[in-house]
Backbone as CSV, one residue per row, in Angstrom:
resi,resn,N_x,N_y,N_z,CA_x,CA_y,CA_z,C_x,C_y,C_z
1,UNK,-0.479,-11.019,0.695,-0.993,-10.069,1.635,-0.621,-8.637,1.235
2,UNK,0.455,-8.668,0.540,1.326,-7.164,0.065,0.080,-6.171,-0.692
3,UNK,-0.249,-7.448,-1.443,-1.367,-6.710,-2.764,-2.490,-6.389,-2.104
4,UNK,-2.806,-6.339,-1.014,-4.175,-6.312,-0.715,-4.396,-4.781,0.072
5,UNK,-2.901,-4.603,0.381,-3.141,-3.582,1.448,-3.404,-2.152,-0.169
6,UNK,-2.921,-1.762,-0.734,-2.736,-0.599,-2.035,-4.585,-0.778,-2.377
7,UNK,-5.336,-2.018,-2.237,-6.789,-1.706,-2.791,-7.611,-1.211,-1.477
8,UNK,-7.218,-1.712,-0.097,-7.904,-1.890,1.207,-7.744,0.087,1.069
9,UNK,-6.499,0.340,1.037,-6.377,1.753,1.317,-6.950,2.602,0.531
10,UNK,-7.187,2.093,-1.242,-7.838,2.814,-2.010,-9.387,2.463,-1.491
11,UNK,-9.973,1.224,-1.054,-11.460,1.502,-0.703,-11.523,2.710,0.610
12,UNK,-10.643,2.443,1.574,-11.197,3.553,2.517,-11.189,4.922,2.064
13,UNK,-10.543,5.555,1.125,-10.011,6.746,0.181,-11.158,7.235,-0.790
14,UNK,-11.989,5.940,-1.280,-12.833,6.361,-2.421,-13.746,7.376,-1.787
15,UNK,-14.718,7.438,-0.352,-15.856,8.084,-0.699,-15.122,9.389,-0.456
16,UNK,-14.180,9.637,-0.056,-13.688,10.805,0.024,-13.023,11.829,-1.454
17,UNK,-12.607,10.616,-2.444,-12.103,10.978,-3.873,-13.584,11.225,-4.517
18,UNK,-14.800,10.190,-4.618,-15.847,10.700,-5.176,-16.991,11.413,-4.589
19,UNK,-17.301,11.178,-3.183,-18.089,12.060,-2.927,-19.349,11.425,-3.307
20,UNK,-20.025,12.354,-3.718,-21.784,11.958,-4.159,-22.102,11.060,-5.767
21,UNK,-20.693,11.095,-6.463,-20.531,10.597,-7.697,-20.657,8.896,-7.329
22,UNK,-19.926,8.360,-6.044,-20.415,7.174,-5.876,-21.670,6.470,-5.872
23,UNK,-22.864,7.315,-5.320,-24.229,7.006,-5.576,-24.935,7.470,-6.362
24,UNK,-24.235,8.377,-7.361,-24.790,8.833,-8.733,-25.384,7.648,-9.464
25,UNK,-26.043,8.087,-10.753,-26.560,7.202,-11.989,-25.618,7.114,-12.237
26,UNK,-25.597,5.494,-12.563,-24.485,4.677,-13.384,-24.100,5.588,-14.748
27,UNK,-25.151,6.459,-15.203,-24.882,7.085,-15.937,-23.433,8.105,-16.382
28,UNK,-23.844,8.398,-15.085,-22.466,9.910,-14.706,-21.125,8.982,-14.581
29,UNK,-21.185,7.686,-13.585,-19.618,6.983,-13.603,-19.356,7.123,-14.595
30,UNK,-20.271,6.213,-15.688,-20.086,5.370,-16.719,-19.133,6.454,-17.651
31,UNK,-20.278,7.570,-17.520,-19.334,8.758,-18.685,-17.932,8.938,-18.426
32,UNK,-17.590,9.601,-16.635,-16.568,9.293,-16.344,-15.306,8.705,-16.947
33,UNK,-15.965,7.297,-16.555,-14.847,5.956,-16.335,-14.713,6.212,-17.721
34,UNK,-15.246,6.462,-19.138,-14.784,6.030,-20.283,-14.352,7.290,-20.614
35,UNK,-14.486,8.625,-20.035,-14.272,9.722,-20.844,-12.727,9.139,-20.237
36,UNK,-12.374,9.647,-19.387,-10.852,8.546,-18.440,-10.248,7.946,-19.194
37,UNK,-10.704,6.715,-19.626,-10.122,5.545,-20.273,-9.775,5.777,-21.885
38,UNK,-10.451,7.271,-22.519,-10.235,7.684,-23.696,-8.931,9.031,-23.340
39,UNK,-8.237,8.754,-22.410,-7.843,9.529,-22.127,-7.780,11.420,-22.314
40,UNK,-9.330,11.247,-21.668,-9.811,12.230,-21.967,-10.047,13.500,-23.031
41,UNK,-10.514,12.676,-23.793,-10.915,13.078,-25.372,-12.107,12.893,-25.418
42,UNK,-13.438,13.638,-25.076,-14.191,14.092,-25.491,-14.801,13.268,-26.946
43,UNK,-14.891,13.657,-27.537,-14.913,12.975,-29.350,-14.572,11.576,-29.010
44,UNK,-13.809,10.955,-28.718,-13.420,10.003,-28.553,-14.289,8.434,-27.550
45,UNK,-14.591,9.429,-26.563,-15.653,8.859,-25.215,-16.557,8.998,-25.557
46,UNK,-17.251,9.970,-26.374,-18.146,10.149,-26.931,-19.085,8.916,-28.049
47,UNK,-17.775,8.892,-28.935,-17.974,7.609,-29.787,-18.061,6.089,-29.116
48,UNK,-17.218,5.924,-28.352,-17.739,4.627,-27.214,-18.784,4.638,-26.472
49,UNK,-19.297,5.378,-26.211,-20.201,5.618,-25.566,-21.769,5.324,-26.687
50,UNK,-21.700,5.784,-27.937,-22.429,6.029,-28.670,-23.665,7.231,-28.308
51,UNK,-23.154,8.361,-27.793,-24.147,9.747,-28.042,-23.287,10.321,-27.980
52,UNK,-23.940,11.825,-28.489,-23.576,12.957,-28.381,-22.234,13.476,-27.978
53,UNK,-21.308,14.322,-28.807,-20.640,14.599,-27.965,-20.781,15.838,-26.983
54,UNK,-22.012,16.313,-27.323,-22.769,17.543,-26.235,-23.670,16.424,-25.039
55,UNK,-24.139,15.440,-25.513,-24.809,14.594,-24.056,-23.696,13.707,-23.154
56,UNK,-22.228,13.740,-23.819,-21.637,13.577,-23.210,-20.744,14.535,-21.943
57,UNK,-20.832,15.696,-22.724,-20.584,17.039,-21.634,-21.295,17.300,-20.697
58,UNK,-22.703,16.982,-20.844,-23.776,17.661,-20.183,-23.502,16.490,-19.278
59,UNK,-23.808,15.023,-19.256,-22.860,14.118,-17.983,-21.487,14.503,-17.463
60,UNK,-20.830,14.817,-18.129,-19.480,14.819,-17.169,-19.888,16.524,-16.229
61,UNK,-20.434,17.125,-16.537,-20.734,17.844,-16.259,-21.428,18.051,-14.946
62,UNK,-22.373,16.768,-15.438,-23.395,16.849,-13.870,-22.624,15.777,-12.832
63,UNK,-21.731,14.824,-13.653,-20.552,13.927,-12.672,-19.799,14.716,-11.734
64,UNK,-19.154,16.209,-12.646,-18.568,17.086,-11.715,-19.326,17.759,-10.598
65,UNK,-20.316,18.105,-10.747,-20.786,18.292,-9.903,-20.936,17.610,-8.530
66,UNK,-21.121,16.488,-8.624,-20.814,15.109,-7.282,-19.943,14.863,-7.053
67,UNK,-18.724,15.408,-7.568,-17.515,15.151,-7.182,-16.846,16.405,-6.128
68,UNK,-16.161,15.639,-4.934,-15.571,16.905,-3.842,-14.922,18.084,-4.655
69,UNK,-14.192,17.336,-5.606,-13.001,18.121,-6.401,-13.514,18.104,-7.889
70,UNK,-13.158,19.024,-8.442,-13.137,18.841,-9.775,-12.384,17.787,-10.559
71,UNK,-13.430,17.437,-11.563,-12.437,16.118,-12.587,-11.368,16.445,-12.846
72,UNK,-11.061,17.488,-13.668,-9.687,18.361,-14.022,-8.635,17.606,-13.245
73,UNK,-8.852,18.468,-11.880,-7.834,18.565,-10.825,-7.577,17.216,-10.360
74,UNK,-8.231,16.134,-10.437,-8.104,14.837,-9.738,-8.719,13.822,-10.331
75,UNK,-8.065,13.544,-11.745,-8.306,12.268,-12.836,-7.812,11.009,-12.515
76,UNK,-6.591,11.122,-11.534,-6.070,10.253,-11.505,-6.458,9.154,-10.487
77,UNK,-6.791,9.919,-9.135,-7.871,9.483,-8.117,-8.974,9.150,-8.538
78,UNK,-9.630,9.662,-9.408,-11.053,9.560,-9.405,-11.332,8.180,-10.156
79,UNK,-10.317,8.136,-11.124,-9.918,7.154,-12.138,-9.879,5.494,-11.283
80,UNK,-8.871,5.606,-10.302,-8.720,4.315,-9.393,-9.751,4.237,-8.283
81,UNK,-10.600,5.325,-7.894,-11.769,5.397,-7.061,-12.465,4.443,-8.139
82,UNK,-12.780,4.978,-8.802,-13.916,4.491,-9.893,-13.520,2.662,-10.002
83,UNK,-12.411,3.151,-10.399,-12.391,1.315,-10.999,-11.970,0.267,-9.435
84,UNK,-11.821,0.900,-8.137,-12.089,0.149,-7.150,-13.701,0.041,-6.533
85,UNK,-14.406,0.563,-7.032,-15.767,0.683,-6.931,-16.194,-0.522,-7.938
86,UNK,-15.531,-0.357,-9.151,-16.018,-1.663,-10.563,-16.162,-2.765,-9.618
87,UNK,-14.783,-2.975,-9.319,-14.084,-4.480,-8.920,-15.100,-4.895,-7.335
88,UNK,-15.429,-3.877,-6.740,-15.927,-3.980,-5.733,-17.483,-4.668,-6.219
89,UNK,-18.159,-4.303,-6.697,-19.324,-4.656,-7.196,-19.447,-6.008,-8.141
90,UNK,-18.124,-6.221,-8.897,-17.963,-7.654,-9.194,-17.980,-7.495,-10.905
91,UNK,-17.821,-6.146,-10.966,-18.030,-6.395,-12.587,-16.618,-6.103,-13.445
């Protein structure tokens, strides 16, 4: 029961951490979640991703935009928003 309450509290938390990025194109998460997971390296997310590392800006870009807060300022939230949104959807 312990474990359940840290995700219950992160789902009520998410639409407030992402904002409009939750019903964005999978596109904008997607950039997100991997620019994130490349710990934010650009070049790096880029190459997983396989485009651009300018079509990858121009997404995180328009991700920031749907987001309350800027990515910058709140990676770390946005990061566990995101991946309680994954798990939520089943993937």
């Amino acid at each position: 029961m312990e474990r359940r309450r840290p995700l219950r509290s992160a789902h009520r938390r998410r639409p407030r951490v992402l904002g409009e990025l939750e019903t964005a194109e999978p596109e904008s998460t997607e950039a997100v979640r991997v620019f994130i997971a490349a710990q934010c390296n650009v070049s790096h997310a880029a190459d997983r991703l396989y485009v651009h590392r300018n079509t990858l800006l121009r997404r995180l870009a328009r991700a920031d935009r749907h987001l309350p807060r800027p990515l910058a300022a709140n990676v770390v939230e946005v990061a566990s928003a995101l991946e309680v949104l994954r798990r939520r959807a089943g993937f």
